[in-house]
LORO-878718 format. One line per 2 residues: their letters; for each residue x, y, z of N, C-alpha, C. Coordinates in pm, whole numbers, plus 32768, in hexadecimal, padded with zeros to 4 digits. Layout:
! LORO-878718
A) X/Y/Z/X/Y/Z/X/Y/Z  ...
END
This chain:
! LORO-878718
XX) E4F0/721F/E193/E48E/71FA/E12D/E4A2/7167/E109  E402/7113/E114/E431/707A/E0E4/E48A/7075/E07F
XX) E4D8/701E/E03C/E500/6FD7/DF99/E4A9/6FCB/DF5D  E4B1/6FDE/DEFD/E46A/6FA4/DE78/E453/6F04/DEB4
XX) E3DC/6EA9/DE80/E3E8/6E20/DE7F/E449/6E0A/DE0D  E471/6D7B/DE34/E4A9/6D13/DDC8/E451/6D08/DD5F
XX) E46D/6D08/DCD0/E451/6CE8/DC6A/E4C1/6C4D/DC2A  E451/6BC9/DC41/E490/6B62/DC06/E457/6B5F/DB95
XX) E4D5/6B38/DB35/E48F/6B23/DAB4/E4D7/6AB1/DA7A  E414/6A94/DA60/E469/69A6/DA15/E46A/69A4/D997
XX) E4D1/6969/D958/E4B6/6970/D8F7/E4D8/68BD/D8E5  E455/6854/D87D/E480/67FD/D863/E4B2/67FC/D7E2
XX) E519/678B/D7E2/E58A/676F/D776/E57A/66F7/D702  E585/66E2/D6C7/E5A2/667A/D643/E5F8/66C3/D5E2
XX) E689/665F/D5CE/E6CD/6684/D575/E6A2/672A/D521  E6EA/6780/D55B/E6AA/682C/D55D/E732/685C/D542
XX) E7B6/6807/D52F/E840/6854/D554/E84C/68E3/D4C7  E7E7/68DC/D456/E7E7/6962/D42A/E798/69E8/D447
XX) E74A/69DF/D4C8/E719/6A32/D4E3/E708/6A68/D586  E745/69DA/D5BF/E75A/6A03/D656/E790/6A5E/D6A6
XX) E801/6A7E/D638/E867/6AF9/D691/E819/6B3C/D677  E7CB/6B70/D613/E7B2/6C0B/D601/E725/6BFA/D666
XX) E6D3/6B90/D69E/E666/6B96/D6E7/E6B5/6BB9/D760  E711/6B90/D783/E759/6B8F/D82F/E783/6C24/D807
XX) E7AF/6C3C/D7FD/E80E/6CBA/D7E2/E7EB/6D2C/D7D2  E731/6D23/D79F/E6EF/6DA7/D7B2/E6D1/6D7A/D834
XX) E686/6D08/D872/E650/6CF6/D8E1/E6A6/6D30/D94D  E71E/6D08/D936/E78F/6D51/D9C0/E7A8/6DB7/D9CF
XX) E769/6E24/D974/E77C/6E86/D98E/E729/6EDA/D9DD  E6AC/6E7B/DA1C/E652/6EB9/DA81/E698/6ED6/DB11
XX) E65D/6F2A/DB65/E6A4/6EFE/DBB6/E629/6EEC/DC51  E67C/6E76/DCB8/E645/6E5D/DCFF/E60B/6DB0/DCB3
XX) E63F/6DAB/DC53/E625/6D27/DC06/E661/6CBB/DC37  E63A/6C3C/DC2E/E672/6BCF/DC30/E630/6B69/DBA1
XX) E6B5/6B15/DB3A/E694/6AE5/DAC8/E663/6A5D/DB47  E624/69FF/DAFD/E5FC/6959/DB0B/E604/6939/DA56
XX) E66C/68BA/DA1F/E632/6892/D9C7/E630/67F9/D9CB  E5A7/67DF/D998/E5A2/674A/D9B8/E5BC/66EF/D934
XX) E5F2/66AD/D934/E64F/6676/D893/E5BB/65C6/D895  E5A5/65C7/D815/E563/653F/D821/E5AE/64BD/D7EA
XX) E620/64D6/D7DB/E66A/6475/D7B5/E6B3/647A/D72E  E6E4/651F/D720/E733/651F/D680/E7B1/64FD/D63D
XX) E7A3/6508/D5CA/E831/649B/D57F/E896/6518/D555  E86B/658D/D56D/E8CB/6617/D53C/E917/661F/D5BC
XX) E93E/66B0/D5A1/E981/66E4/D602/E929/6741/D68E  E8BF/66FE/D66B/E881/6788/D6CD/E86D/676F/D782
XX) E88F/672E/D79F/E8B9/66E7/D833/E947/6747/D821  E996/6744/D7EF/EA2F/6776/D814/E9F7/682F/D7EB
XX) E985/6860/D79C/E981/68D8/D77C/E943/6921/D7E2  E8E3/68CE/D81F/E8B9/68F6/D897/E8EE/6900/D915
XX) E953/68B7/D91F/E9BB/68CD/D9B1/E9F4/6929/D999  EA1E/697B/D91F/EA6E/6A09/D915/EA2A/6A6B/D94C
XX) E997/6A50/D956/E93A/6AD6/D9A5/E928/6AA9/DA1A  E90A/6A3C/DA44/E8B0/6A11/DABE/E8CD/699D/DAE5
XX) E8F3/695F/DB79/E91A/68FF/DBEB/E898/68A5/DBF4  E833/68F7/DBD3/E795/68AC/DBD2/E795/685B/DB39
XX) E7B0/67F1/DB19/E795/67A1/DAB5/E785/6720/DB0D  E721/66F2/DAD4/E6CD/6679/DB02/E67C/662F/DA6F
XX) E684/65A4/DA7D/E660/654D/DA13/E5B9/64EE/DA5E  E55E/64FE/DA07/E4D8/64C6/DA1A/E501/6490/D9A7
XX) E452/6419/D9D8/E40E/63D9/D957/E3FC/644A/D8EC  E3DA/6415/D871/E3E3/6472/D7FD/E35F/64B2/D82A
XX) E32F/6513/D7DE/E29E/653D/D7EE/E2BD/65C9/D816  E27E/662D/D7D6/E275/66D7/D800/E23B/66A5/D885
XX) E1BD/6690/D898/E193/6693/D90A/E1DB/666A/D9A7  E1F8/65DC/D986/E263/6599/D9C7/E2C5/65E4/D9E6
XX) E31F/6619/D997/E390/666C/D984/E35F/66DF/D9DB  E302/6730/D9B1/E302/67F2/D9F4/E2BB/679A/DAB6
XX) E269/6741/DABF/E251/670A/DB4C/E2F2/66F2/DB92  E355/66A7/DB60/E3B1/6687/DBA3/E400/6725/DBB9
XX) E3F0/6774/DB80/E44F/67DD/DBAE/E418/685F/DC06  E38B/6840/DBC9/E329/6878/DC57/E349/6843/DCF7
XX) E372/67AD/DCCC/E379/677C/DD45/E3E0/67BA/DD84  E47A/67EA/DD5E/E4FA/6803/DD8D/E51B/68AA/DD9D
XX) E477/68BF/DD53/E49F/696B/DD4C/E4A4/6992/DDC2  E50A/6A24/DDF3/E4E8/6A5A/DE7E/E4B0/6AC4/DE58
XX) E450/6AFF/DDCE/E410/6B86/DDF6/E38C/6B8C/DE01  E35E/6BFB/DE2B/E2DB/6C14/DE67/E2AA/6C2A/DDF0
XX) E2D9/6C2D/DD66/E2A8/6C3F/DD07/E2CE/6BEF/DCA9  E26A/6BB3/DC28/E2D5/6B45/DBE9/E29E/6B90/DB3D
XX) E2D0/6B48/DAE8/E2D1/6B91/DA73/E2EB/6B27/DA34  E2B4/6B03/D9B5/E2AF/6A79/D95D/E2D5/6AC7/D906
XX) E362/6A68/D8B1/E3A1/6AE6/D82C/E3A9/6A36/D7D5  E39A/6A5E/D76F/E3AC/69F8/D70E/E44D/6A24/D6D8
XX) E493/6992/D6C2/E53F/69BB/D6BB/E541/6A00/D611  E4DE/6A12/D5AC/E4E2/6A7B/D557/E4BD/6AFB/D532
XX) E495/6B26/D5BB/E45A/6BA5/D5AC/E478/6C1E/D62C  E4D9/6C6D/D5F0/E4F5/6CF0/D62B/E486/6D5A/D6A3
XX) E4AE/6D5F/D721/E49A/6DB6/D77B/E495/6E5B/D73E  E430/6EA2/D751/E476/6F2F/D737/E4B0/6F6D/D7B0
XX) E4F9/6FEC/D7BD/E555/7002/D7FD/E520/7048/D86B  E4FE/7044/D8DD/E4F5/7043/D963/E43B/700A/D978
XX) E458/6F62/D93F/E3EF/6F1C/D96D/E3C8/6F05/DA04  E438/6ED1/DA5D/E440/6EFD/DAD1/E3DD/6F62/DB1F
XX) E407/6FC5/DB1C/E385/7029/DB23/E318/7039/DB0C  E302/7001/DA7D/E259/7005/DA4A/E211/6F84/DA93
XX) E254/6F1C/DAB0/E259/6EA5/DB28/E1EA/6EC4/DB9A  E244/6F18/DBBE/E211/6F34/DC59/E1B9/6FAB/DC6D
XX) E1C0/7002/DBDB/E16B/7051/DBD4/E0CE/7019/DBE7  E0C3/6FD8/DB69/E064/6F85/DB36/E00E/6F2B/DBC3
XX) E081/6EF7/DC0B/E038/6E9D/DC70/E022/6ED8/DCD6  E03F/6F52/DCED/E01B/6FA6/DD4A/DF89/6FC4/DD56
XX) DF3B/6FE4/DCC3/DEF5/7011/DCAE/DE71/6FCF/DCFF  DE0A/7021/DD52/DDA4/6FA6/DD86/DD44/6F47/DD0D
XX) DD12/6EDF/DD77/DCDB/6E65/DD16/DD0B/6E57/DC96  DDA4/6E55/DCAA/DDCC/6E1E/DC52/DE20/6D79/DC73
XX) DDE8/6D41/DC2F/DE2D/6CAC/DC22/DE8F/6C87/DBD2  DEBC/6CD5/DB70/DF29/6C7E/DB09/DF3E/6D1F/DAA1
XX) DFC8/6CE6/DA6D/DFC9/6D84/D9D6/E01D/6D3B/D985  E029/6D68/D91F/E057/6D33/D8A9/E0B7/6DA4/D856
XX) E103/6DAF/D7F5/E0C9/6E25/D7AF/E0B2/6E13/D6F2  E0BD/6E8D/D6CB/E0AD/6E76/D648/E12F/6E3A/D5F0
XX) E0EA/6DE9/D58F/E116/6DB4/D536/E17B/6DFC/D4A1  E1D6/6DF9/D4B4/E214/6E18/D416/E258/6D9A/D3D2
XX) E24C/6DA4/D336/E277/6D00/D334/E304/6D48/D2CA  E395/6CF5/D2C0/E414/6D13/D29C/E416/6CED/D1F2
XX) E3CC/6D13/D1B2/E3BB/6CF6/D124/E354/6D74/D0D9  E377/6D75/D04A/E313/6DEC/D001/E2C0/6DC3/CFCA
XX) E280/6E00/CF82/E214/6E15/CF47/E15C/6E31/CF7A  E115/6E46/CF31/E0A1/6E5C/CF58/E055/6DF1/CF8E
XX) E080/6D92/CF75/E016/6D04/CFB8/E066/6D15/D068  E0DD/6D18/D0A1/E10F/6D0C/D0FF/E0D2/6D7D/D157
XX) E0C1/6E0B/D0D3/E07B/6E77/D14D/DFD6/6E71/D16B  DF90/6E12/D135/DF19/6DF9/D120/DF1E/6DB0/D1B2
XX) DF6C/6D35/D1A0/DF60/6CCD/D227/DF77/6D2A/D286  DFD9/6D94/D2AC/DFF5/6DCC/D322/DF7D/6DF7/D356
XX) DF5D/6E4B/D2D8/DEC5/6EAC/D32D/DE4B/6E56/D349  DE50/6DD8/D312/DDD4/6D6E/D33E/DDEB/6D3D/D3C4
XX) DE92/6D36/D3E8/DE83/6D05/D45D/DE9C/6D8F/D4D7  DEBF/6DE6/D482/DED5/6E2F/D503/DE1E/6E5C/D538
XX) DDD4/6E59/D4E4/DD4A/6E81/D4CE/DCFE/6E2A/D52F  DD05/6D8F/D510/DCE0/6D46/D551/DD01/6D3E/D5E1
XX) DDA8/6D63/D5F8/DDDD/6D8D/D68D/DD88/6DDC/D6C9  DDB0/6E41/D68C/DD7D/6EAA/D6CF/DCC2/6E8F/D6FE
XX) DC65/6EA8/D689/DBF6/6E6B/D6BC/DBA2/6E32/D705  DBDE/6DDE/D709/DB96/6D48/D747/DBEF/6D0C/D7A0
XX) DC97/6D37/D799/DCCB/6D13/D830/DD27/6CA1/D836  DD33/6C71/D7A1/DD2B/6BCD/D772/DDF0/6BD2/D73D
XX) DE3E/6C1F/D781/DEB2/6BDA/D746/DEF6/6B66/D71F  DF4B/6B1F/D70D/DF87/6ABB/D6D3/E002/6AB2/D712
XX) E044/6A5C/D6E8/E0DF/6A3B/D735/E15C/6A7B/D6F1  E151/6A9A/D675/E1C1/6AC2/D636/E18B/6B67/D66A
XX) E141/6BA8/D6A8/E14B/6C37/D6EE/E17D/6C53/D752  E1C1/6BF9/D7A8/E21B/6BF2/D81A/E1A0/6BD7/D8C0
XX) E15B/6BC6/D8B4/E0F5/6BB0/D924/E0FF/6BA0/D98F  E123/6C2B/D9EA/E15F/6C1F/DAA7/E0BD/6C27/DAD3
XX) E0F2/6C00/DB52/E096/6C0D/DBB9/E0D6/6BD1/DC4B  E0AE/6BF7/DCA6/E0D5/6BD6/DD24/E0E9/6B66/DD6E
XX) E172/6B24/DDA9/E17F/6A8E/DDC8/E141/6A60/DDF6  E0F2/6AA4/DE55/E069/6A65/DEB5/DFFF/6A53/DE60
XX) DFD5/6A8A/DE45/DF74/6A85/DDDB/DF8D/6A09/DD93  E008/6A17/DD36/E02D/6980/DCE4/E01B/68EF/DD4B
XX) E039/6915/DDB8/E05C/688A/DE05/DFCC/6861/DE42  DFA1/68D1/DE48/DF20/68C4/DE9D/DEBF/685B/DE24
XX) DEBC/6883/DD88/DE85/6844/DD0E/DED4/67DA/DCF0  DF3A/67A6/DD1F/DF6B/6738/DCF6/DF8B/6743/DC86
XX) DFDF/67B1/DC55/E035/67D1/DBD3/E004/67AB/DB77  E048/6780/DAED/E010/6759/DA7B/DF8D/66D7/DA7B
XX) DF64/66C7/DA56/DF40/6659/DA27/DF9D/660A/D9CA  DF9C/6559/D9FB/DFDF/64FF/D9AF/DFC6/64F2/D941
XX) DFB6/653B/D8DB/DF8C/653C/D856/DFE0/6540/D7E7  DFD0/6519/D764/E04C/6501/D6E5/E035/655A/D693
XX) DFAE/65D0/D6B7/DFBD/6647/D677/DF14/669D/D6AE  DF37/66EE/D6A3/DEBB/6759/D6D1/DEBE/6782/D785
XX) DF43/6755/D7B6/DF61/6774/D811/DF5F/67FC/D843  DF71/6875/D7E1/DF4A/68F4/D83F/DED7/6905/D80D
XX) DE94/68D3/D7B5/DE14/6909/D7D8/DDAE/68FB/D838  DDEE/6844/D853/DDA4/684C/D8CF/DDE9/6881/D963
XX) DE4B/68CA/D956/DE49/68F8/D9FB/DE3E/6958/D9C9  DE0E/69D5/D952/DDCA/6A54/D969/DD23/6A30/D97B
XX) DD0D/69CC/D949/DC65/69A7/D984/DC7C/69B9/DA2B  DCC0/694C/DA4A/DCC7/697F/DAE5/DCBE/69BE/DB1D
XX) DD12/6A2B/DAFA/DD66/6A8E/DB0C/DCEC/6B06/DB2C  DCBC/6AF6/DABE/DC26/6B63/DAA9/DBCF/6B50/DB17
XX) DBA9/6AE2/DB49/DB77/6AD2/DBA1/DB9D/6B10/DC30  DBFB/6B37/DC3D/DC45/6BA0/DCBC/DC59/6C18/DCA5
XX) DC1E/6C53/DC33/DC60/6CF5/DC1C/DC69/6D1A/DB93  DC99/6D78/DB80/DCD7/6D9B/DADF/DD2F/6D6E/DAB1
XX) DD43/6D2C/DA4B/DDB7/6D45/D9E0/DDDD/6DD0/D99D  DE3D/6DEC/D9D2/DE4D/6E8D/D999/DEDF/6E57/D933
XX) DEB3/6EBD/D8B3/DF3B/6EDC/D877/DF6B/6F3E/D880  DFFE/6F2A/D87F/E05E/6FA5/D85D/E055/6FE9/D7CA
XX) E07D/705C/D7D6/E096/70BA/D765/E128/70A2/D709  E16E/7075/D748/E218/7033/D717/E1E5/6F96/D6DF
XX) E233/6F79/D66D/E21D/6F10/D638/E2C1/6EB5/D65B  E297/6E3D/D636/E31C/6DC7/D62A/E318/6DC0/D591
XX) E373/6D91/D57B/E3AC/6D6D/D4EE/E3C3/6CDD/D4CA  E385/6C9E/D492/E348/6C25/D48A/E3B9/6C14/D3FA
XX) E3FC/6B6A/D3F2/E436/6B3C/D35D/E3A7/6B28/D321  E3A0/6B48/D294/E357/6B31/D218/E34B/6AB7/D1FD
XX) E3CD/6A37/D23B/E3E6/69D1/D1BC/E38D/6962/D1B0  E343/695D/D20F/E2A3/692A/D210/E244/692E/D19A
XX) E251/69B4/D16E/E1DD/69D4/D117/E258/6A0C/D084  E2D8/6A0B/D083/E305/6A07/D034/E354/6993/CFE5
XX) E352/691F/D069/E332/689C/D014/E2DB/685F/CFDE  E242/685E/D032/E1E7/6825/CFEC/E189/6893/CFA4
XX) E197/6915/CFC6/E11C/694B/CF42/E0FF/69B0/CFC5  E0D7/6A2D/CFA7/E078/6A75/D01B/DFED/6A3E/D002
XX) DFAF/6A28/CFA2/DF17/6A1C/CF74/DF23/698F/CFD8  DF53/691D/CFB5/DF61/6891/CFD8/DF57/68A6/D072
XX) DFC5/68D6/D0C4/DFCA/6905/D13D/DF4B/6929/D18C  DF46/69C0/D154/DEBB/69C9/D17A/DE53/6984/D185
XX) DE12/6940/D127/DD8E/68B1/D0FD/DDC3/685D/D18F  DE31/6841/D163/DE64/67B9/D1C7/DE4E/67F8/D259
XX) DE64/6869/D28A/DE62/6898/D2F0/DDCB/68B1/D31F  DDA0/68C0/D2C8/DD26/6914/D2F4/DCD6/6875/D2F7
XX) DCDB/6818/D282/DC91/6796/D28E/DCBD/6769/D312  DD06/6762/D376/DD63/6718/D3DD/DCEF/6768/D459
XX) DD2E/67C8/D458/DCB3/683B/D49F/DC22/67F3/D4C0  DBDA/681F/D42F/DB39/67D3/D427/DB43/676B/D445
XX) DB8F/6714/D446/DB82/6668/D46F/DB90/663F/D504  DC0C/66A7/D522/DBF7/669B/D5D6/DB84/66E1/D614
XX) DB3D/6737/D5BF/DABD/676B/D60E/DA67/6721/D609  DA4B/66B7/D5A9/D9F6/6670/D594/D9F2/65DA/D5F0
XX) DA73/660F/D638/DA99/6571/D6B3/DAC4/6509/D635  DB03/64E3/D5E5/DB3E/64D4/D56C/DBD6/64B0/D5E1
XX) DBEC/644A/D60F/DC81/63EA/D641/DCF9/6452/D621  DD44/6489/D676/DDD7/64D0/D667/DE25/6479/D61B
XX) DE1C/63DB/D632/DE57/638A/D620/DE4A/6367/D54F  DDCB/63A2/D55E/DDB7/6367/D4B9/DDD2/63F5/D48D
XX) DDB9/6461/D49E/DDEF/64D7/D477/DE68/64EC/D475  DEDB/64B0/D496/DF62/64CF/D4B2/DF74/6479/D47B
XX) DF50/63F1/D439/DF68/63C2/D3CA/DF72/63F7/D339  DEB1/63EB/D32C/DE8A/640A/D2E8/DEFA/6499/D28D
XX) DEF7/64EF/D2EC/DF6E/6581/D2BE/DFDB/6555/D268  E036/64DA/D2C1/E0BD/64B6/D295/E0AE/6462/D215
XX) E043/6411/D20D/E015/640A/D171/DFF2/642F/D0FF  DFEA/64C5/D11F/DFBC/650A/D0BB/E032/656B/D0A6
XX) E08A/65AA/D114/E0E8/65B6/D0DB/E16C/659D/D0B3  E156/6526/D0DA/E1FE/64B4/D0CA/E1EC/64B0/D030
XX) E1B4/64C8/CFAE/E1F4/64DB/CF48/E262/654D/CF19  E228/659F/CF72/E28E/6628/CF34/E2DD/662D/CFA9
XX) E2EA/6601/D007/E351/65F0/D07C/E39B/658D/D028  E3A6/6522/CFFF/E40E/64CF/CFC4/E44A/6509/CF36
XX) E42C/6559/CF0B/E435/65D6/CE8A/E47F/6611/CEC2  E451/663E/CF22/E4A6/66B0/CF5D/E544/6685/CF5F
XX) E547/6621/CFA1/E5A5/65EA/CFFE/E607/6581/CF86  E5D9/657D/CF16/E63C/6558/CE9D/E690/65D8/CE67
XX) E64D/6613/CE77/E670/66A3/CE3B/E716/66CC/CE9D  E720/66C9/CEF3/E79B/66D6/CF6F/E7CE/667E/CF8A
XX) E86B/66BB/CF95/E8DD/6666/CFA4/E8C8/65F8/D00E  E8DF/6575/CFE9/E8D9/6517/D051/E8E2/6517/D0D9
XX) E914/655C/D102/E97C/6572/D19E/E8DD/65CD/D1D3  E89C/660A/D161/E835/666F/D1BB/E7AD/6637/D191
XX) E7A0/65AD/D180/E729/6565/D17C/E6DA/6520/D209  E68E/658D/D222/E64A/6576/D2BC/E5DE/6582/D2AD
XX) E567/653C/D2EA/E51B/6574/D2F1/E4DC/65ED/D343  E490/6642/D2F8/E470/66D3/D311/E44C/66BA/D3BB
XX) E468/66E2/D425/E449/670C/D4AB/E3CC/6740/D4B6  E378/677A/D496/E2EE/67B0/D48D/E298/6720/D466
XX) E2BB/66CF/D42B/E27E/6641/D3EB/E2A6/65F7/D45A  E310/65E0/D480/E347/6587/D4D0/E332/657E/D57A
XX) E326/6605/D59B/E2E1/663B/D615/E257/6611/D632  E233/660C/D5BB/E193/6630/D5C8/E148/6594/D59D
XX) E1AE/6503/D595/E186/64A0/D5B9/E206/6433/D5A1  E1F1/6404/D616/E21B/63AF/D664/E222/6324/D61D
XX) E1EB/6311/D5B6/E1FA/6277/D57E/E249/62B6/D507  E264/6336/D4F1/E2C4/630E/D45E/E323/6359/D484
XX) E39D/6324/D43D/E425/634D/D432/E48A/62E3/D3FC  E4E9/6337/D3AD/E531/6305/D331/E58D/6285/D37B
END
């Protein structure tokens, strides 16, 4: 009986050393896995946290996009898997992997969303996005988003972009097949929307959204974002002990002209 394919999974890096082990560490527990993490140049420990799981660490230009392309480039599996370094695998992702891409005309899977914080505004966002997933086909990057290396290489991976990068390779993406989701969710950090506000988050997210549909510059949108929430990001970041004054990785990923 064939093997299972390889399942590579990239994960890009910015100063993450409080949440990396626990991203590698569920990830390794697939099996038939291989980790890739691509570091964009951090001031923590997470270059040395990532060699405790994986021989595959490699350093790009800063940029998610930049970053998950370079480790596409080095991956050896027939399958690749985009994990953001704060958000948890559920437990035999692996499988739902290859399940998922098995499936005909299918082009890409994702799965559902759970986010690592309480209250009722956090379970509101889940079911908007798992709703919208599911639906319309339209996942996001913090849902873990595999699809097949050929496929990726054949599209010329991410787009060079400073933010809205998976949305546009599930536009692509759509164009070859389904986006199917899984029934298993990832576990996404909160501290996004528990630094700046869920309400704030949302607006900001959803305004970022409408503006790239409107052909509205990535370039002025990925500004525009970091301006609106670099007040309560510098709030934030008075509030914690000196030594853990970074800027947030979700901000910092997601453009390329700012960082502390």
């Amino acid at each position: 009986m064939a093997s299972s394919p390889l399942v590579s999974v990239i994960v890009p890096c910015l100063d993450e050393e409080h949440h990396l082990a626990h991203c590698l560490r569920r990830a390794a527990t697939g099996r038939n896995v291989e980790l890739v993490v691509v570091d964009g140049g951090s001031r923590d420990r997470s270059v040395q946290i990532a060699r405790t799981f994986t021989s595959l660490v490699i350093t790009s230009e800063r940029g998610r996009a930049r970053q998950m392309n370079a480790g596409a480039g080095i991956a050896r599996g027939k399958l690749l898997l985009f994990l953001h370094a704060d958000t948890l695998l559920p437990a035999g992702f692996e499988a739902v992997v290859r399940q998922v891409l098995a499936l005909p005309r299918t082009a890409a899977g994702a799965f559902r969303l759970r986010i690592d914080g309480p209250g009722a505004a956090l379970r509101l966002i889940e079911r908007g996005v798992n709703t919208r997933s599911e639906r319309l086909g339209l996942p996001y990057g913090d849902q873990a988003i595999f699809l097949r290396a050929d496929l990726s290489h054949r599209l010329g991976g991410y787009a060079d972009l400073p933010i809205m990068e998976d949305l546009d390779l599930v536009q692509r993406l759509c164009a070859m097949g389904r986006i199917r989701i899984a029934r298993t969710a990832v576990l996404t950090s909160a501290r996004s929307w528990l630094t700046h506000g869920v309400l704030r988050v949302w607006l900001v997210n959803q305004a970022c959204i409408g503006a790239y549909m409107a052909g509205v510059s990535v370039e002025r949108i990925a500004a525009w974002r970091c301006r609106v929430l670099a007040p309560q990001r510098e709030q934030a970041l008075r509030s914690l002990p000196v030594g853990e004054r970074r800027l947030p990785a979700e901000i910092a990923l997601a453009s390329p002209a700012v960082r502390e």
